[in-house]
N, C-alpha and C positions, 0 to 999 in steps of 0.2 A: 431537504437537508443536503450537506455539502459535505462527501464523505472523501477521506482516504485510505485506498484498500495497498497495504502490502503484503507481495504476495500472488497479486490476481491472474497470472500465468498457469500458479499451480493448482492441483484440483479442487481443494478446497476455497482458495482465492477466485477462482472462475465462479465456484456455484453462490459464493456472496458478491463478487461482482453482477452477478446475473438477478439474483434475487434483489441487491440494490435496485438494480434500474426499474425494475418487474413495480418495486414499490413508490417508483417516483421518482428517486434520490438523481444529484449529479454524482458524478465519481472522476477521481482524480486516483489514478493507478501508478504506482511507481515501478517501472519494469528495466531489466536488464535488457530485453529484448524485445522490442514494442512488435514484431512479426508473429511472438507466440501470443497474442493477447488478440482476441478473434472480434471484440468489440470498439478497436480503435475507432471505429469509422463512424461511431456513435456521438452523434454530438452531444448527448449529456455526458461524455469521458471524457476527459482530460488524461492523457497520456506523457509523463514525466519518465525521462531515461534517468537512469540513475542505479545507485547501489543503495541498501537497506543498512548497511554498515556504516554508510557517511551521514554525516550528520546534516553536514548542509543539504546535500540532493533529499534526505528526507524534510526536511526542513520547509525548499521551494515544494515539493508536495503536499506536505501540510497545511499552507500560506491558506487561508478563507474558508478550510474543513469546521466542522461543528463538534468532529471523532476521526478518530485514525482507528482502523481496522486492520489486524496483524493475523495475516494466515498466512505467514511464512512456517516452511518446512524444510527438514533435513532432504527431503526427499528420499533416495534409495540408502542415501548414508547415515546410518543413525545412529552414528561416533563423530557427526557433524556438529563445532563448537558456532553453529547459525544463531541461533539463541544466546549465549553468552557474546558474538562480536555484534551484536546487533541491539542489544539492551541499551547499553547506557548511550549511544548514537539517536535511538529512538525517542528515548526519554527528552534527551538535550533535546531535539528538536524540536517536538512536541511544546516545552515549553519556549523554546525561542519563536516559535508560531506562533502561540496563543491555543494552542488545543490542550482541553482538560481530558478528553475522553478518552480511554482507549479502551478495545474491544480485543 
């Protein structure tokens, strides 16, 4: 299956990016900082720079997925509005791609 993980820098996005590959899957990871993401170098990743907010950069990430995988986090700030600026960017995208799934 042909997943995309937003997210997979942070710790919970590492340990389902990792479990992804563990079970087969390709992954296409959409990262602000592709240096923090330790699996780039995996040819079943695909590695998309981009922001979780924009619609399009989520968009070309989702392009050929089956599911979009969201484990984005506030991280240390948890008065962080990551979640409200990232919904309805996600959603659009999601169906301007063609993915019904989201996890």
């Amino acid at each position: 299956m042909q997943l995309t993980v937003l997210g997979a820098t942070g710790p919970i996005g590492r340990q389902v990016l990792r479990q992804a590959l563990a079970a087969g899957h390709r992954v296409t990871a959409l990262v602000r900082d592709p240096a923090r993401l330790p699996e780039r170098g995996d040819a079943r990743v695909t590695v998309v720079i981009g922001d979780a907010a924009c619609a399009a950069d989520v968009e070309e990430a989702a392009r050929g997925s089956q599911a979009l995988i969201c484990a984005l986090g506030p991280g240390k700030d948890y008065r962080s509005a990551l979640a409200t600026r990232t919904a309805g960017p996600v959603l659009e995208a999601m169906a301007a791609a063609g993915v019904t799934r989201l996890v």
